[in-house]
N, C-alpha and C positions, 0 to 999 in steps of 0.2 A: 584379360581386359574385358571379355563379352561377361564372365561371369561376373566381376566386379560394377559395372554398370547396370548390371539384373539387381545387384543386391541394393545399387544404391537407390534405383526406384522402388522397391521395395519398403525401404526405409525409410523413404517421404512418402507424410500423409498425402491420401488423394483427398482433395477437396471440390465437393458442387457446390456453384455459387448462384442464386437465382436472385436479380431484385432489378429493383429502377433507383436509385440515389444519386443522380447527377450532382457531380462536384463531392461524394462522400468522401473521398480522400483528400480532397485540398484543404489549404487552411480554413476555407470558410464554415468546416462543419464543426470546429474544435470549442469548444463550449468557453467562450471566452474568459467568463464571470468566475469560471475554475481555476483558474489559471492563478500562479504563485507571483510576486513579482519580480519583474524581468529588469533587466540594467541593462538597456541598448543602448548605440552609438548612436547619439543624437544626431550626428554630422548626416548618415545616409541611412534608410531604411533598409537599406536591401543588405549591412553587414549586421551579422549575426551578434545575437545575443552574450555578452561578455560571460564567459565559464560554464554555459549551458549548453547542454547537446538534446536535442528531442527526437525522437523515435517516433515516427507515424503509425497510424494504424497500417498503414498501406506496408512500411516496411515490416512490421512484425506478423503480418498475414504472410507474406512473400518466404519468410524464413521461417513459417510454422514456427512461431515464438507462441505456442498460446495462454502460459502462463509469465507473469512479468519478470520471475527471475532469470529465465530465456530471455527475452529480452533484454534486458540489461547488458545481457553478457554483448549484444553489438555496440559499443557506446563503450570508446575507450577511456581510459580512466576509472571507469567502472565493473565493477564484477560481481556474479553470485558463487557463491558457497554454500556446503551443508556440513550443519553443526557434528561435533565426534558424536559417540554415543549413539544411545538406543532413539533420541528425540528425533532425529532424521528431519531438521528443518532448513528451509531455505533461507541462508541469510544474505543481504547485498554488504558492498562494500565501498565506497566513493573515497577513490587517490586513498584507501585504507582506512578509511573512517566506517563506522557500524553506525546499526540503528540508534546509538545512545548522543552520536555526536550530529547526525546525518537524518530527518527524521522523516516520516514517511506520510503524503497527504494522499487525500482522494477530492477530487474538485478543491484544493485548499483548505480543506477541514483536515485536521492531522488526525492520523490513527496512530493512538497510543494505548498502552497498555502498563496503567502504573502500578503494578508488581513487580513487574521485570522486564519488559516492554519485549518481549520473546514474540515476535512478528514472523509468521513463517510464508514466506511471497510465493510458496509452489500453491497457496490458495489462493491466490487472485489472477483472474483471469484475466486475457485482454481483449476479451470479444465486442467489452460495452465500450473500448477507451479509443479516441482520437485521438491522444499525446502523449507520451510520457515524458515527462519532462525531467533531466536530472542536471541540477548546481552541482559544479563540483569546485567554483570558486566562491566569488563574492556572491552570497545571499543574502537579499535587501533583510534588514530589521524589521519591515514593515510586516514581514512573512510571519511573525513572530517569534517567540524564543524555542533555543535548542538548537541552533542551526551554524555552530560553529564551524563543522566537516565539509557543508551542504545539504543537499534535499532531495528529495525526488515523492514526485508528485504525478498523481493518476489523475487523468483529464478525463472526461468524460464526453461523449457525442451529441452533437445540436444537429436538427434538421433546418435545412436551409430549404428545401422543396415545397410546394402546398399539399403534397404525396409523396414518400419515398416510403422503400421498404427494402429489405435485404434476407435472407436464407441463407448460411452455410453448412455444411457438413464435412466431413472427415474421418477418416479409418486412419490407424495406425499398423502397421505394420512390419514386424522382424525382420530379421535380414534373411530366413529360411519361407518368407511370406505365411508366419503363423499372425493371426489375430493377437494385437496387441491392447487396444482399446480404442476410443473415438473419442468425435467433437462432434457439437450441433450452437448453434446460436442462429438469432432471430431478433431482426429492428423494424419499427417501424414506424410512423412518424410523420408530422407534417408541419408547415410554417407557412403563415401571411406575413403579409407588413405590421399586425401590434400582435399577434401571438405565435406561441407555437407548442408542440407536444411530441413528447417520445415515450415509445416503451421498447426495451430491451433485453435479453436475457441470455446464457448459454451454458453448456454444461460441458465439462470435460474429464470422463474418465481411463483413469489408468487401469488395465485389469492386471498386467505384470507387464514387468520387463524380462529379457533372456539373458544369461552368463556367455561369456564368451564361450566357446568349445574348448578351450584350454584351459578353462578352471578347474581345477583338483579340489573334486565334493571333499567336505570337512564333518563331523558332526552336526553342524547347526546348519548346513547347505549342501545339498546333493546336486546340487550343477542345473544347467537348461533351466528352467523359469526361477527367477528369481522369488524366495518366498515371500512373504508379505509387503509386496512392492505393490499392492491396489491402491487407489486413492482417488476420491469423483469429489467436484467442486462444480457448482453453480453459483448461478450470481445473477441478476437483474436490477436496472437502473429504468426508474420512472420519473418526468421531466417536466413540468409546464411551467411557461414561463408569456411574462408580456416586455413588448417593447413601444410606447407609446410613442416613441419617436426614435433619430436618427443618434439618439447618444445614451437615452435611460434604458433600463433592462431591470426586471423583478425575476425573481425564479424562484420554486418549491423543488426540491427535488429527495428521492427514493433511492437509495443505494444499498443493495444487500447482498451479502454472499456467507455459502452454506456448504461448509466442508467436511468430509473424514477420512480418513487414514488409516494405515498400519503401518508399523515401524520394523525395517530390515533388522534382521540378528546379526552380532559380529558374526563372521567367518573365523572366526581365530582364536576369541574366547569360551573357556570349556559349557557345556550345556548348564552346569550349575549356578554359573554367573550369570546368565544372559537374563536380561531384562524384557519380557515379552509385553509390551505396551502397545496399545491402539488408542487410537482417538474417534469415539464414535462421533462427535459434533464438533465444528471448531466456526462457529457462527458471528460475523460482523455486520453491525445492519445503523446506517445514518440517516435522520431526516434535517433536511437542514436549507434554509430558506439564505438567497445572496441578492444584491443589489447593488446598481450601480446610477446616478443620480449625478446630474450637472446641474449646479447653482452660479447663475447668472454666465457671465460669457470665458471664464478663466478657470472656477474650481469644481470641486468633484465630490458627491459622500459616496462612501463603499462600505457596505455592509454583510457581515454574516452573522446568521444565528445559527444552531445545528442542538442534535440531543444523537450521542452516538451509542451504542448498547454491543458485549461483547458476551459471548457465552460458549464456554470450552468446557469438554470434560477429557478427563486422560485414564486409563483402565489398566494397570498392571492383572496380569493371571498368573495362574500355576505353573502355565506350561505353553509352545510355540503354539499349539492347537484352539488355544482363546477359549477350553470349555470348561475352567474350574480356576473359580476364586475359594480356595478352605484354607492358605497357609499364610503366615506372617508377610508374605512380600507379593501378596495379593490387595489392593485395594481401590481405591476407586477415588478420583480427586476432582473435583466442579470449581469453574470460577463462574461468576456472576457479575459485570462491572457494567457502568455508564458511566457518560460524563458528556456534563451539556455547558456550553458559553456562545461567547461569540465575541467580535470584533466592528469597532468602525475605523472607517481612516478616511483623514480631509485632505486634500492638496490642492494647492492653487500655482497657477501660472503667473509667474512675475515677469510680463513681456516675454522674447521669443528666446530668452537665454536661461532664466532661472526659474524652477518650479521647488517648492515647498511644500512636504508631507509629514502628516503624522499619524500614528495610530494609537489604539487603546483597546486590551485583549486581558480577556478574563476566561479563566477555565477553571470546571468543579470535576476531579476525578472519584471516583467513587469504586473501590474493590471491593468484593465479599466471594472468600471459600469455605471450602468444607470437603471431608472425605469419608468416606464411608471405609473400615478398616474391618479384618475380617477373624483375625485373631490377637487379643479377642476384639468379639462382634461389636463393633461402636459406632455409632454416627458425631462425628464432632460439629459443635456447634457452630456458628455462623461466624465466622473470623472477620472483622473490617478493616478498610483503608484508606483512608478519606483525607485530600488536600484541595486547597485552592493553589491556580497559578494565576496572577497577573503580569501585564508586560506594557510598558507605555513607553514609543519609540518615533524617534524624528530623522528624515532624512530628506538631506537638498542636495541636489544637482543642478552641475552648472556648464553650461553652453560656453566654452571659454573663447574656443574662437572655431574657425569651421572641421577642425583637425581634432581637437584637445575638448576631451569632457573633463569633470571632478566630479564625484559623489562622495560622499560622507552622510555614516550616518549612525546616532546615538539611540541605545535601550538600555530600561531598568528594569529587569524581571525579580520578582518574589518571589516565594512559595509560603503558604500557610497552611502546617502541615496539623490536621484537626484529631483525628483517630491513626493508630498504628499497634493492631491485634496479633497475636501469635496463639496457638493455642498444643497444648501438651496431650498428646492420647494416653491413650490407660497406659501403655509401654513401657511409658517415658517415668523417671524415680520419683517428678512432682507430678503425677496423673491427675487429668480431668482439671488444669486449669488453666484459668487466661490468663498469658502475656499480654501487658500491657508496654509497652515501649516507650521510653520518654523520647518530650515532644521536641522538636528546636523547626524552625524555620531555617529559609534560608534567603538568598539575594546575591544580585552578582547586577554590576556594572559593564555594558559593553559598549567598543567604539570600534567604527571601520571606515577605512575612505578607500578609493579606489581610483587613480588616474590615466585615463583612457587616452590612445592618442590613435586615431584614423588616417592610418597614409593613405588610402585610396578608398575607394567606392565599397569593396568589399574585405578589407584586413584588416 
């Protein structure tokens, strides 16, 4: 028992904390304007949000969660995973749904990625985030499209102080107390009554992890440290924002994070299959302006605008040692993408029972790759992928009596699918040309209601 409780301190990070942020963990720091929309029980405040569960920063500090797919994993109904194969990504799962039905926001801006939307959560960190919030029921319409599964949504931190500031650190450490890697982040920030400002950032690297003592080395793994299990992510969020009164709210906000990788070898398949892949950059970076606006004494405009920018490379070699690209399954792959829109939505209060909302959302995705190939030596040209999405959606809620809600709520998403490129390398029997793909659009009708009943204060 004495050595099992050695090891398990061992195995939790130590973390120094140095700051003054009164109230940084409570609701009041949690960037509101970010926030996805919510289906509460109108009857009392204080019962929770219908099919949402949210994770504080206070509890994913508590559990050394520091990337979100850790996280996740406290939040039942929810789960992370990592994909088979040589990609070695973190992917979530809401009641079983993936990123394709379940989609993933940061402050309410969605991070997508329209090639394959291959989103890997062991790069996002949670040092900047006040909330995660994850649907795993009824998701308002208003959130926009894609959101059949659910959602789940990085919230971001507001200073509520006229000065706060905060320092962490952290070592990782094995179960034999060898050096396994670190953390560091750093906030700091202030707020009056019509402003307020933050800057944040942190970093968190893996240098390896260890094999059990029981594992039987193989070919492609001789035991004790795990081989190319490194991987360091950073990230930083820049904030300002006005609030000219007790109900409007303006904000600019900075959101980037900056990752790479290396990909574990099977254990089990022979040295000639193995797929030796790194990822030297895996870069996500948002600017994007939100708002929140009371007209006259009942409705509301809310708006966002964003331009989000994504840029990955992935690097096949020769051999587990990463120092020779000269053979056919050596090559080098780049994506380049963006995509900027935005949304507004109105709602008004019809007396103390019925309120009416609607929105209108527009997205431009934009993909461009290319790979560098080494036998033979080619650069292929710039490949494109370009669509538009729109989505126009209404939802009303209704106060039925002090027990019973009803929500309902109707969208019409499109897609307007503009460019769709493939391109053939010297290899391939039609060499050196471009796939063109024909075009089609598409559209989908959706409807949801949801009937709430409150037996007590809190259920």
């Amino acid at each position: 028992m004495r050595k099992r409780c050695r090891v398990a301190l061992l195995v939790t990070a130590s973390t120094l904390i140095y700051g003054a942020a009164h109230g940084q963990n409570s609701q009041g720091n949690i960037f509101g304007l970010g926030q996805i929309e919510q289906v509460r029980v109108t009857a009392s405040p204080m019962a929770a949000t219908i099919g949402e569960s949210a994770i504080s920063s206070e509890e994913a500090y508590k559990f050394n969660a520091l990337t979100v797919d850790r996280a996740l994993d406290l939040v039942t109904g929810a789960a992370s995973g990592t994909t088979g194969g040589p990609r070695n990504e973190r992917l979530f799962f809401i009641r079983g749904f993936d990123r394709f039905e379940a989609p993933l926001f940061v402050d309410g801006i969605r991070v997508y990625l329209p090639v394959d939307n291959r989103l890997d959560l062991g790069f996002f960190n949670t040092a900047n985030l006040a909330q995660i919030q994850v649907e795993k029921g009824y998701v308002s319409v208003l959130s926009g499209p894609g959101a059949e599964g659910g959602a789940l949504n990085l919230v971001t931190r507001k200073p509520t102080q006229p000065f706060e500031y905060e320092a962490r650190a952290g070592i990782q450490l094995g179960g034999d107390g060898d050096y396994n890697g670190y953390n560091v982040s750093g906030l700091v920030g202030g707020a009056t009554g019509k402003y307020y400002w933050q800057a944040s950032g942190g970093q968190t690297k893996t240098d390896h992890f260890q094999l059990s003592g029981k594992f039987t080395p193989t070919a492609t793994e001789d035991g004790g440290v795990r081989d190319h299990s490194d991987a360091r992510n950073y990230n930083m969020n820049l904030k300002v924002g006005a609030t000219p009164n007790a109900t409007d709210e303006y904000s600019l906000s900075y959101s980037g994070q900056w990752g790479q990788k290396d990909a574990t070898l099977s254990v089990s398949d022979p040295v000639a299959t193995q797929k030796d892949w790194r990822w030297p950059y895996w870069d996500l970076q948002s600017l994007y302006f939100l708002s929140n606006t009371k007209v006259g004494d009942t409705a509301y405009v809310k708006t966002k605008v964003y331009y989000n920018s994504f840029r990955n490379g992935l690097y096949s070699y020769d051999n587990a040692n990463y120092n020779s690209q000269t053979t056919s399954k050596a090559f080098q792959s780049f994506y380049s993408d963006y995509s900027y829109g935005g949304s507004i939505e109105l709602g008004n209060n019809f007396g103390d029972r019925d309120i009416l909302k609607g929105a209108l959302f527009y997205r431009r995705d934009n993909h461009v790759e290319w790979q560098n190939i080494f036998v033979p030596k080619f650069t292929e040209p710039h490949q494109q992928d370009l669509e538009d999405t729109y989505s126009a959606a209404v939802e009303n809620r209704l106060h039925i009596t002090g027990q019973i809600d009803f929500v309902a709520g109707a969208s019409y998403d499109w897609r307007h699918l503009i460019v769709a490129q493939d391109y053939n390398d010297p290899t391939a029997k039609t060499a050196g040309s471009f796939v063109n793909f024909p075009l089609a659009d598409g559209h989908a009708d959706n409807a949801q209601a949801a009937l709430i009943y409150s037996y007590n204060d809190t259920g």
